[in-house]
C-alpha positions in Angstrom: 78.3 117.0 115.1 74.6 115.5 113.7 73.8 117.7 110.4 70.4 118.7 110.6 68.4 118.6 107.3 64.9 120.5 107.0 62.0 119.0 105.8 59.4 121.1 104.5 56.9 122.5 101.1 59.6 124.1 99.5 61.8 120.8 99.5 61.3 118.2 96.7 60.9 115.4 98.8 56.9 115.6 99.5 56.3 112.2 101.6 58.6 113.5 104.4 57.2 114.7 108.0 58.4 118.7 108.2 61.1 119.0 110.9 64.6 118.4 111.7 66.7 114.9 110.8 70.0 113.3 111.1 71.5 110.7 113.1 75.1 109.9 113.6 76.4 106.8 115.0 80.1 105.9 116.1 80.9 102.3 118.0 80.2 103.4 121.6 77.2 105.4 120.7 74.5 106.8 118.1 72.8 110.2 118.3 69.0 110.5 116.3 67.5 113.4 115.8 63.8 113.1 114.5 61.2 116.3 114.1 62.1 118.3 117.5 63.4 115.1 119.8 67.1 114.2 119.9 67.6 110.6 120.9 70.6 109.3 122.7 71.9 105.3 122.8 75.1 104.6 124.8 76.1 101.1 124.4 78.2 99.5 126.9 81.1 100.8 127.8 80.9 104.2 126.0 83.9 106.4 126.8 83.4 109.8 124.9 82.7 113.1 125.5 79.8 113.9 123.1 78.3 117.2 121.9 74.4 117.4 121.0 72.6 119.6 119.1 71.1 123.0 120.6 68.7 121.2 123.3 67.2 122.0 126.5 69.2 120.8 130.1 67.9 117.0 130.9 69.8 113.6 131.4 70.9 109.9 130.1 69.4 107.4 132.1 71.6 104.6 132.6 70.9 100.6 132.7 72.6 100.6 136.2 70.7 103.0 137.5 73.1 105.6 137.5 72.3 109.1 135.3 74.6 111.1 133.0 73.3 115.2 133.2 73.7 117.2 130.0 74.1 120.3 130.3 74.5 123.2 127.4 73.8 120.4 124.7 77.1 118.4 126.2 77.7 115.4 128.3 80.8 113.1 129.4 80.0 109.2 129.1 82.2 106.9 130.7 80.1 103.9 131.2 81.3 100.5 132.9 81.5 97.4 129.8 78.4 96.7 130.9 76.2 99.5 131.4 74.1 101.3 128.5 72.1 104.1 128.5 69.3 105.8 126.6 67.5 109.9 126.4 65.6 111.8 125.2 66.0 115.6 125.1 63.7 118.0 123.4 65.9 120.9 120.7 65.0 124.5 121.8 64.8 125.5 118.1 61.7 124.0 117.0 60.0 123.6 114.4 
């Protein structure tokens, strides 16, 4: 699970945007968060089941055309060798 870290007046760090951040990355995939977006890469040939962040219902679109629906922050990815993938979801907590 991506660790969310706040951003904001109270925090020390004064050149950063207020919002959300954290990314995680394994070998078949890499999960970004950034202000109130979550941002999902499959590369090819991810096999995982992968749980996101609190984020509204959408999909991964898929280089062969194909979609992967997420539904209650969680999706399956079982993606040919060749086949990548790429979304971007919106978190239902924001900002």
């Amino acid at each position: 699970m991506i660790k969310l870290v706040r951003y904001d007046e109270s925090n020390s760090n004064k050149e950063a945007l207020k919002g959300k951040y954290g990314q995680e990355g394994k070998k078949d995939y890499c999960i970004t968060v950034m202000k109130n977006l979550v941002i999902v890469n499959l590369y090819n040939g991810c096999k995982s089941e992968i749980e996101l962040p609190v984020c509204y219902d959408g999909f991964i679109q898929c280089s062969d055309g194909n979609i992967i629906q997420v539904t209650d922050s969680k999706f399956t990815a079982n993606l040919e060798d060749n086949v990548n993938g790429t979304g971007i979801l919106v978190l239902k907590a924001w900002n």
